[in-house]
N, C-alpha and C positions, 0 to 999 in steps of 0.2 A: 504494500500500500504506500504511497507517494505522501510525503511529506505534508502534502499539501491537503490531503485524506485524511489525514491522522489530524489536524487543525480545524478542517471541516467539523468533524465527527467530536472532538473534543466541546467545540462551540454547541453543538449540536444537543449533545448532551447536560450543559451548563443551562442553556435554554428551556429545557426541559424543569432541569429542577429550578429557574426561577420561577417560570410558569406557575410550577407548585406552592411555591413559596408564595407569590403575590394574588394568590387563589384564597391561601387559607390566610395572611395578615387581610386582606380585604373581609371575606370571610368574618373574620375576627370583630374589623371595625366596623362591620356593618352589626352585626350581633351585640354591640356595643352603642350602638347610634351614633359610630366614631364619623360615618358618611352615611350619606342618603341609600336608596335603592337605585335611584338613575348611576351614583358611582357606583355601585356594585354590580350592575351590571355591566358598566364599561370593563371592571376587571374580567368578569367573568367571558365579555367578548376579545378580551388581551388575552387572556387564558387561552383561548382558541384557537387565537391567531400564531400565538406562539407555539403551542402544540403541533400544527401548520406547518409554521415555517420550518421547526427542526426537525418532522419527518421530509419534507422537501430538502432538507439541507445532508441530513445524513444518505437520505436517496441519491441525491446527485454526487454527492463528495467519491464516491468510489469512482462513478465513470467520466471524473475530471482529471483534464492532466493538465498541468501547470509548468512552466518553465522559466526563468526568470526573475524569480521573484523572492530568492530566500531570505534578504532580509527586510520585507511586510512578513511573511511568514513568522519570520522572530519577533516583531512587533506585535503579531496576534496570537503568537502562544505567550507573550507577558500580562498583552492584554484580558485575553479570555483567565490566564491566571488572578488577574486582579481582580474579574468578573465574578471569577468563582469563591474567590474569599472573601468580596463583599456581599454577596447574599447570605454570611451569617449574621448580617447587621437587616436583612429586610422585616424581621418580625420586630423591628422597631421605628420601622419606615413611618413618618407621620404623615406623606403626602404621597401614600401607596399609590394614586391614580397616576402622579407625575412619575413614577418608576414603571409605570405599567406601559405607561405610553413612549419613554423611552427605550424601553423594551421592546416596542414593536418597530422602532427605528432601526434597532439591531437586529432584529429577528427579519426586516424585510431588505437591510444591507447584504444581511452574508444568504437570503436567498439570490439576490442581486451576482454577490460575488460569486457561488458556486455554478451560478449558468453562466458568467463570463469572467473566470480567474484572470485578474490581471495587476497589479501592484495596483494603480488607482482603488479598484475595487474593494483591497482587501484594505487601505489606506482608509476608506470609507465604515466599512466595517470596525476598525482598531478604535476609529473617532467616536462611531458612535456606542460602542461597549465606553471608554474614558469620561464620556459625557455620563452615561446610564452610572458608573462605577461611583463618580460625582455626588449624582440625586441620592444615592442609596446613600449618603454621606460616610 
């Protein structure tokens, strides 16, 4: 599997469990009267999307080939790194709908990036996990 497969697929799965994670802190806040029902349903339609995108992202990451690009490559295995250690701060997220929606920036960058792997793309991708990483504070 290509370098570039294994970062797919890494994202891919990080995406997943944010999904999970910005399901049940929404979840949470809505059972608390922390947000309304129109934002919980926005998460619950982020939940979806992102679910989405990381079976589209791990589906294509295998029959992509990439060449050129290894370090974006290094830039989104730090990144997707950062991604993944700051969702253990999301179940204290106070403005879970503004991660949520960040989230779907990334979630619809790296579908973007895996139909056409190219340093811009994954450049895009890197930005928008840094921004999402940001909001999760």
């Amino acid at each position: 599997m290509s370098q570039f497969a294994q970062q797919a697929l890494a994202l891919s799965r990080t995406l997943n469990e944010y999904a999970e994670a910005v399901r049940d802190r929404g979840r949470a806040q809505w059972r608390a009267d922390e947000i309304d029902e129109d934002d919980y349903e926005e998460i619950k339609r982020t939940y979806n999307s992102l679910r989405g995108a990381s079976r589209t992202l791990a589906a294509q990451a295998s029959k992509s080939a990439a060449r050129g690009i290894d370090r974006e490559l290094a830039r989104l295995k730090s990144a997707t790194g950062d991604l993944k250690k700051a969702k253990q701060r999301v179940d204290r997220a106070a403005n879970i709908v503004g991660v949520a929606t960040q989230l779907l920036a990334v979630g619809a960058a790296a579908v973007t990036m895996v139909a056409a792997p190219n340093p811009a793309s994954i450049v895009a991708v890197v930005a928008a996990i840094e921004q999402t990483v940001k909001k999760v504070g």
